[in-house]
N, C-alpha and C positions, 0 to 999 in steps of 0.2 A: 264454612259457617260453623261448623262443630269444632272446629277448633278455635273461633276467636270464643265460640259461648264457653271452651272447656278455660279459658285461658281469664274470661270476662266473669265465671262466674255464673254467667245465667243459663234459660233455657235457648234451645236452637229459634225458636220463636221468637223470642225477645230479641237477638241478634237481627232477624227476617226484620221484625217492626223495624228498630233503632235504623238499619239502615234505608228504611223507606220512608223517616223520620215521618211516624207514626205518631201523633201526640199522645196514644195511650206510655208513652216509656217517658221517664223523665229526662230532663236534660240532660244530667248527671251521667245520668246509664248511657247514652246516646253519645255522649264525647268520649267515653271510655273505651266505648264498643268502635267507635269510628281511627281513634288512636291505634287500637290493634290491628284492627284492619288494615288502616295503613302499613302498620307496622310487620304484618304478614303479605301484603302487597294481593291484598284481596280483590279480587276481581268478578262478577255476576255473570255467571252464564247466561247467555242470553237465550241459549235453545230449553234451560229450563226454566229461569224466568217464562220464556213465553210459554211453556206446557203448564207452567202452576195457572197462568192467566188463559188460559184454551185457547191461545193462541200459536200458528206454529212458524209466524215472518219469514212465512214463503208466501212470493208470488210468483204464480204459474204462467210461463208466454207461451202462446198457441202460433206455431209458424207452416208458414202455407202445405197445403195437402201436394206429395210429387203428382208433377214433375217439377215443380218449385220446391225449394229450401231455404237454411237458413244462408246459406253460401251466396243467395243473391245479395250486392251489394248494399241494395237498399234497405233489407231487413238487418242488416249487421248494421250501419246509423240506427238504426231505429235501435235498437238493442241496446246500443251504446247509449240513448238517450233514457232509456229506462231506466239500466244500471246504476247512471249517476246519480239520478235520482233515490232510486231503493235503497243502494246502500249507502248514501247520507243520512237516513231515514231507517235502515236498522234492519233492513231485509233484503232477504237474499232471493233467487231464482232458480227456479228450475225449468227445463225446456220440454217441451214437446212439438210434434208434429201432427198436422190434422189426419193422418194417415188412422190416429187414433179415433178418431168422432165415427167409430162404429156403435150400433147402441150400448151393444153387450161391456163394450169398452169405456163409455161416457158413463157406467155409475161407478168404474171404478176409479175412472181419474177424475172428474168434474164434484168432486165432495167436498165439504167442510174440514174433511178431517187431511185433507194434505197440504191443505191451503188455504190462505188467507182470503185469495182473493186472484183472478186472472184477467190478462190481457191477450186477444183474439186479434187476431191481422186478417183481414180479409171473409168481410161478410159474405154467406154465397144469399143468391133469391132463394128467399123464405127456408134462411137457415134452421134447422131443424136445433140447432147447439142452443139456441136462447130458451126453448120452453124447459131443456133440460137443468140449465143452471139456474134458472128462476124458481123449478122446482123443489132444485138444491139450496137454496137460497145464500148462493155462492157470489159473493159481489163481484161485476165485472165491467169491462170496458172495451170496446173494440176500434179497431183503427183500422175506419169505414163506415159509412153508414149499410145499417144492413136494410133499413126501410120500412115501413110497415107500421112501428112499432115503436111510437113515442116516449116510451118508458127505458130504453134503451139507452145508454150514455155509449159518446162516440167521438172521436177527434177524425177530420178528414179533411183532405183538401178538397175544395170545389171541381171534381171534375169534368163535367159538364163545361163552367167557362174555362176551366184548362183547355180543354180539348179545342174547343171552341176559339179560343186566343190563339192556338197554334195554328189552328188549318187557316185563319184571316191572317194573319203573320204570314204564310204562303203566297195567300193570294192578293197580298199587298204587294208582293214581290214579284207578281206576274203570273204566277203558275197557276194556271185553270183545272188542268189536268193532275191531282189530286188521288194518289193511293192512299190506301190505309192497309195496318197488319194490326189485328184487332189483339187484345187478350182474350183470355176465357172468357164468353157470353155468360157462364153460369153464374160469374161474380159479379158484387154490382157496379164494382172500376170499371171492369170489361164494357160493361152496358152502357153506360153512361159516357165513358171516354169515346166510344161510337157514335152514340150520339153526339155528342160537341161537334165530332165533324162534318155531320151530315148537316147540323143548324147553321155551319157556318157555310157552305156550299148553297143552300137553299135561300141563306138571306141576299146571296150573291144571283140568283137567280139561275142556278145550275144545276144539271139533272147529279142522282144519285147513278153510277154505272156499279152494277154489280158486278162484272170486271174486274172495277179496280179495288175490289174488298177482300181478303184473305186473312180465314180467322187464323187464329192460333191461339200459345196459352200462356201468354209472360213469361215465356222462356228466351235467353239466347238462340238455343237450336230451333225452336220451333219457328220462330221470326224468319230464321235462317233460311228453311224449307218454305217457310210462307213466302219467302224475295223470290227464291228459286222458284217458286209454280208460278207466280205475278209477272217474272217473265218471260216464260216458257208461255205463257197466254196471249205473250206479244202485244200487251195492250198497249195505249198508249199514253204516256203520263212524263211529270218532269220532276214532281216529287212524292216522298213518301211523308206521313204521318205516321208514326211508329208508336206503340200502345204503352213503353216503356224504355227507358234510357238500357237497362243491358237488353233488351231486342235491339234497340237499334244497333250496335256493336253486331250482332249477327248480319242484319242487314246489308250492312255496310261489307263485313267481309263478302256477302255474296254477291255485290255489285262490282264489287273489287276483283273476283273471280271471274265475273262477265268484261271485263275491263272496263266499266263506267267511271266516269271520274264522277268524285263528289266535292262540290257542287255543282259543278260547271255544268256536267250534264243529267244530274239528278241529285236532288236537296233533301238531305234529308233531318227528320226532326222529331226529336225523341221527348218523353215524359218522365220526369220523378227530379230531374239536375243529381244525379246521384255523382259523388267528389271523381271517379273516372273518367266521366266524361268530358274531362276537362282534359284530359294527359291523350287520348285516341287522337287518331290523324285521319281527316281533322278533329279539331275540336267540336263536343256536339252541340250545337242548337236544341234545347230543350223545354220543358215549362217544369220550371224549378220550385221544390216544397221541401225544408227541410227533416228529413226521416231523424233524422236524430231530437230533432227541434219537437216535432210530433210522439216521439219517445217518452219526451221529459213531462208533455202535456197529459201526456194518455198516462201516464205514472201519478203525477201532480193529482190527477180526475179518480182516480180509485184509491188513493190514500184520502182525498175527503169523505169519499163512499165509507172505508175503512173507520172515521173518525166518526161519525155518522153525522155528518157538518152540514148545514141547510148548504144547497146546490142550486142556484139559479137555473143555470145553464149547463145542461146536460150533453149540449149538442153542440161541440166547437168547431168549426167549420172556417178553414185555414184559406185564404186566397194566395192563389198559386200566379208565379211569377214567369214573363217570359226571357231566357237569360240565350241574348244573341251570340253565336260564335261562328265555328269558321263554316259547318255542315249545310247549313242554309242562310 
């Protein structure tokens, strides 16, 4: 800009208006100023443009607390759907991990001044992260309901009748005998995906067996140790409901390890449709949402925040799909 003003004649200022076509500058000045620039092949920073506007077009993704990462499948769709969005739109990302949401740690990353604005994956029960960004009054969005608290903007799938569609999907198919391998109970997927299945066993008119229930924490491994103690209990069942599509892949190797075959002599059925689960042998049976799809929505939802745009609907709430394959 200092050299199209040295080159135009004016102040650095008048360059700044002219090409913000400013109507304090005349026209005159304004095509002269705009000629040079091209003609210097001028181009606007965007990271100082956004500091002269106190803005800094970052947003910040919160990705789950270990023994989750971003490495699960599912959060890389989701990622991907963000991205496309942000940076059609003019900003960029930075990541972190909830590893961070210790207090001492949440005034230094959860501020004004790193970021525009964040998106949170995975609400826990009566997350403590909401009263600190409200205080901050740092715009944000999470992908999940975290409950409680109407004022919170959210994209999620219905997990409750996901869950719920899958365990009747089961027992449409014959199977009474009904495991589960839970997620974390502290999140409110975890909670809710549990319940689906116990709503859908009850309307069938079937006890809950505590037997056949093993928690764990939306991990591969943990799913994995969760199959391994569910049989070592010797209970008796013919399938699983699995709390997410990479547990079921653990699952599945540890039935494969017992030498079960799958389906024939246990079904099993995973949650999220993450694109994997289509390539495993077999194919998984799942209730399908797309992460990516949910990405673009949770982006879409805090760039209106960002714009300060009347919001109807703060609470998007995706129905989740049951997608048959070879597992169950």
């Amino acid at each position: 800009m200092k050299d199209i003003a040295l080159e135009a004649g004016v102040s650095k200022s008048t360059v700044s208006r002219a090409l913000r076509d400013d109507p304090r500058v005349n026209e005159k000045t304004k095509e002269k100023i705009r000629t040079i620039a091209r003609k210097l092949n001028y181009q606007p920073h965007k990271a100082a443009k956004a500091l002269a506007n106190k803005n800094t077009n970052i947003i910040g993704i919160v990705f789950p607390r270990s023994p989750r990462s971003i490495a699960d499948p599912f959060f890389l769709e989701f990622l991907q759907g963000i991205s496309e969005i942000a940076s059609g739109s003019g900003y960029s990302l930075t990541l972190y991990n909830d590893d961070i949401c210790q207090e001492e740690k949440l005034n230094t990353i959860f501020n004004r001044h790193n970021m525009d604005g964040i998106i949170l994956t995975e609400p826990w029960i009566d997350d403590p992260r909401i009263i600190h960004l409200k205080r901050e009054g740092l715009p944000f969005v999470f992908l999940g309901n975290p409950m409680g608290d109407e004022d919170v903007p959210w994209v999620e799938t219905d997990n409750l009748i996901g869950a719920y569609t899958a365990v009747t999907y089961l027992l449409d198919r014959g199977h009474e005998k009904i495991a589960t391998i839970t997620g974390s109970l502290d999140l409110v997927a975890g909670r809710y995906r549990l319940q689906g299945y116990k709503d859908a066993l009850l309307e069938r008119g079937l006890t809950i067996r505590d037997e056949l229930i093993v928690n764990a924490d939306f991990t591969q491994e943990g799913a994995y140790h969760g199959a391994r103690e569910l049989l070592n209990r010797k209970a008796d069942f013919t399938a699983i409901f699995v709390a997410n599509d990479i547990m079921a892949i653990g699952v599945m190797k540890a039935l494969r390890e017992k030498g079960i075959r799958i389906p024939e002599e246990i079904a099993v059925m995973g949650y999220d449709g993450i694109q994997l689960g289509e390539y495993i042998d077999p194919p998984l049976t799942t209730i399908y949402h797309s992460a990516e799809e949910m990405g673009k929505i949770a982006m879409e939802l805090l760039l209106k925040i960002l714009r300060g745009e009347n919001i109807e609907n703060k609470h998007i709430l995706i129905p989740p799909e049951l997608l048959i394959r070879g597992s169950a």
